[in-house]
C-alpha positions in Angstrom: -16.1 9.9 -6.4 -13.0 8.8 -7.7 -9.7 9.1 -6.5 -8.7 12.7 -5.8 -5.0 12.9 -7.3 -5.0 16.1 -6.3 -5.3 15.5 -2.7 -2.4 16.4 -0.3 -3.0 12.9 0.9 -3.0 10.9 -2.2 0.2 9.1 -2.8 1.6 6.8 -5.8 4.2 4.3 -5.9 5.1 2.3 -9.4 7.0 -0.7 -8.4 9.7 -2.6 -10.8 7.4 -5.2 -12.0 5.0 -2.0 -13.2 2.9 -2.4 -10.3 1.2 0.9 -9.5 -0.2 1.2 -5.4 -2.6 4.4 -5.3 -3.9 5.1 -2.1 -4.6 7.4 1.3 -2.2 8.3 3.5 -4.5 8.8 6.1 -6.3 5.5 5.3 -9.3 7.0 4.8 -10.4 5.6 1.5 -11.3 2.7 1.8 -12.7 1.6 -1.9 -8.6 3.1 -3.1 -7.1 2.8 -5.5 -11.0 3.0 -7.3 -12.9 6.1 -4.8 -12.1 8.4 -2.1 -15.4 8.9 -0.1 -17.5 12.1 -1.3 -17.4 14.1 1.7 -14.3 13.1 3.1 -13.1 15.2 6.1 -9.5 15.5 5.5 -9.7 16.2 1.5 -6.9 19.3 1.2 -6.1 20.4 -1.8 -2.3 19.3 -3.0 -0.9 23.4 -3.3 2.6 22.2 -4.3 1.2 21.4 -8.1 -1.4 23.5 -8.3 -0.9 25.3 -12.2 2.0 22.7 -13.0 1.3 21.2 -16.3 2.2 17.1 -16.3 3.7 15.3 -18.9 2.9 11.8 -20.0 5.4 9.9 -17.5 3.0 10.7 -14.2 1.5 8.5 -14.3 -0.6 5.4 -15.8 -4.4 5.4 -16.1 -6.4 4.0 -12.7 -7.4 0.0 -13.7 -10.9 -0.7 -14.1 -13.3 -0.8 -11.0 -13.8 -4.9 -10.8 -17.0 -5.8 -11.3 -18.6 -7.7 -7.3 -21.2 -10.1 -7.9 -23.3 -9.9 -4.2 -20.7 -7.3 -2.8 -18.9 -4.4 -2.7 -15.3 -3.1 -2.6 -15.1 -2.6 1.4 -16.3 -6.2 1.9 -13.2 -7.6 -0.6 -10.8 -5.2 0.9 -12.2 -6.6 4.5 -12.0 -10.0 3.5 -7.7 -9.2 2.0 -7.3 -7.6 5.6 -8.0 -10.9 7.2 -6.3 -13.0 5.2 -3.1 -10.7 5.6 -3.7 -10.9 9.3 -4.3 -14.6 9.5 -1.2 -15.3 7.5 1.2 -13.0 9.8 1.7 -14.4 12.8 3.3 -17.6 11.5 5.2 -15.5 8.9 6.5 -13.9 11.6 7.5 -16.5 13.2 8.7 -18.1 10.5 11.0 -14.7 10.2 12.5 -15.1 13.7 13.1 -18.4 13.4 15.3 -18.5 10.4 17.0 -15.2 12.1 17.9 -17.2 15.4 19.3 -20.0 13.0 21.4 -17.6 11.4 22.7 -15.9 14.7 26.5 -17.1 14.7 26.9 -18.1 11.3 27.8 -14.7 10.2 31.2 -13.8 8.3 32.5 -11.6 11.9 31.6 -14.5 13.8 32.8 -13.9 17.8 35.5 -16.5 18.9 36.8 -17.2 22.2 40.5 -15.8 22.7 42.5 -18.6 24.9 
């Protein structure tokens, strides 16, 4: 099934470049921004819209499902989750480190009174 804009727990975000996230709230969609599951537990029609007409700045038209040669959507999502995770720690690290080397460089630097 695809993605159920209507759901109380869809959610859109275009970014500046033109970027468009689609996904689940709840994170139960696992295939987003392409399918919701069919029978999904939490699926609650969104009431706020309901009889609203849209114009055409809503938003743009869901990409293309990509074609998976041996696979299948959860197995690539799976696969971006661990890269994501493998690259964290040290970006993290990374993070704190360059924030401890800024520590007392800052423009209301504290100075001893003698």
């Amino acid at each position: 099934m695809p993605m159920r804009e209507e759901c109380k727990h869809f959610q859109s975000r275009t970014y500046a470049s033109g970027e468009v996230a689609r996904f689940c709230v709840l994170d139960l969609a696992p295939e987003a921004p392409w399918r919701c599951p069919d029978d999904c537990p939490c699926y609650e029609r969104r009431l706020a819209d309901a009889g609203w007409t849209h114009g055409n700045l809503v938003e743009p038209v869901v990409e293309a499902e990509p074609e998976m040669e041996g696979g299948d959507v959860a197995s690539l999502l799976d696969a971006a989750e661990m890269v994501v995770e493998q690259a964290a720690p040290s970006a993290l690290a990374e993070a704190r480190a360059r924030e401890q080397r800024s520590k007392g460089k800052g423009f209301l630097r504290r100075r001893k009174r003698t």
